[in-house]
C-alpha positions in Angstrom: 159.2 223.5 36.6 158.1 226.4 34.4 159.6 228.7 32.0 159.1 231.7 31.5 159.8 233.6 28.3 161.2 237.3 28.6 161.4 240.5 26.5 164.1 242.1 25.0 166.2 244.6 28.2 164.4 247.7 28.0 167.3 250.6 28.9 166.5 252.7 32.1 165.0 256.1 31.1 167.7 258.0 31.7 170.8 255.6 29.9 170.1 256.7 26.6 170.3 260.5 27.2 173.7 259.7 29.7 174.8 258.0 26.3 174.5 261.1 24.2 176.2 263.3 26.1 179.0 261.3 26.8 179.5 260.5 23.1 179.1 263.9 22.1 182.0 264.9 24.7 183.9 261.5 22.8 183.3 263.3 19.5 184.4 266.9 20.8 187.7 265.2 22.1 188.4 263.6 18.6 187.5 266.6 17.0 189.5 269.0 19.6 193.2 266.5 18.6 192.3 266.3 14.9 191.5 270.4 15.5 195.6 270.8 16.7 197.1 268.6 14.5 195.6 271.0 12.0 197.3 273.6 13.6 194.4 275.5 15.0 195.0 277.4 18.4 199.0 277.6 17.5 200.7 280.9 17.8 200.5 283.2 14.7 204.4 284.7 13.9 202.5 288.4 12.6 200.0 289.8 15.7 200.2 287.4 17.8 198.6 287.6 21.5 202.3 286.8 23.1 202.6 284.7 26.0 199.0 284.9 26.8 197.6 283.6 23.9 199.8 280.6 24.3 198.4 279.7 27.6 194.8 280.3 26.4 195.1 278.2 23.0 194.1 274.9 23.9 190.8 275.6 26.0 189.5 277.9 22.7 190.4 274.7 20.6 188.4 272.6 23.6 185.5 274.8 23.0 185.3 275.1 19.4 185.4 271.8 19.3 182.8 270.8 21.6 180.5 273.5 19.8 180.9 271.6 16.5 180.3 268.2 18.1 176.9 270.2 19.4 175.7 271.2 16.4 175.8 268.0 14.7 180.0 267.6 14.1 180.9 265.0 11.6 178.4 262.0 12.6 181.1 260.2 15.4 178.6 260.5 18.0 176.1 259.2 16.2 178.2 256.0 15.9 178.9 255.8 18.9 175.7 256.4 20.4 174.2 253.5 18.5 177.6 251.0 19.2 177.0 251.8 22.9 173.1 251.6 22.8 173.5 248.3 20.9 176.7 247.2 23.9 174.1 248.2 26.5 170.9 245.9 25.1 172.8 242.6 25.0 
């Protein structure tokens, strides 16, 4: 019988940067419903674009957001990168 003794699971080359991106696009989606429950992206009463800027709200609130999780956000994907780099080892 023998035994043999094995490493700890090296992650395929490509898992860790599939990882980033998705929890960057987890952090833009947090920070695009914590963005509207500011009220960002909701109709002004003065000036307002009418119907049209209604429609177009939410996707300029989508985009902010996912341009704030780019540049570095508020550290969620950072988090979760690591809890889903440290799910993916064991």
């Amino acid at each position: 019988m023998m035994i043999t003794a094995t490493g700890p699971a090296v992650p395929a080359a490509g898992i860790p940067k599939k990882l980033k991106a998705a929890s960057v696009e987890l952090e833009a989606a947090f920070m695009a419903e914590m963005l509207k429950s500011a009220g960002l992206g909701q109709a002004r009463s003065s000036f307002g674009g009418g119907a049209g800027e209604d429609q177009f709200a939410s996707f300029l609130v989508q985009q902010q957001a996912q341009q704030m999780a780019r540049a570095g956000g508020i550290g969620l994907s950072e988090i979760l990168f690591n809890a889903m780099m440290e799910s993916s080892d064991g």
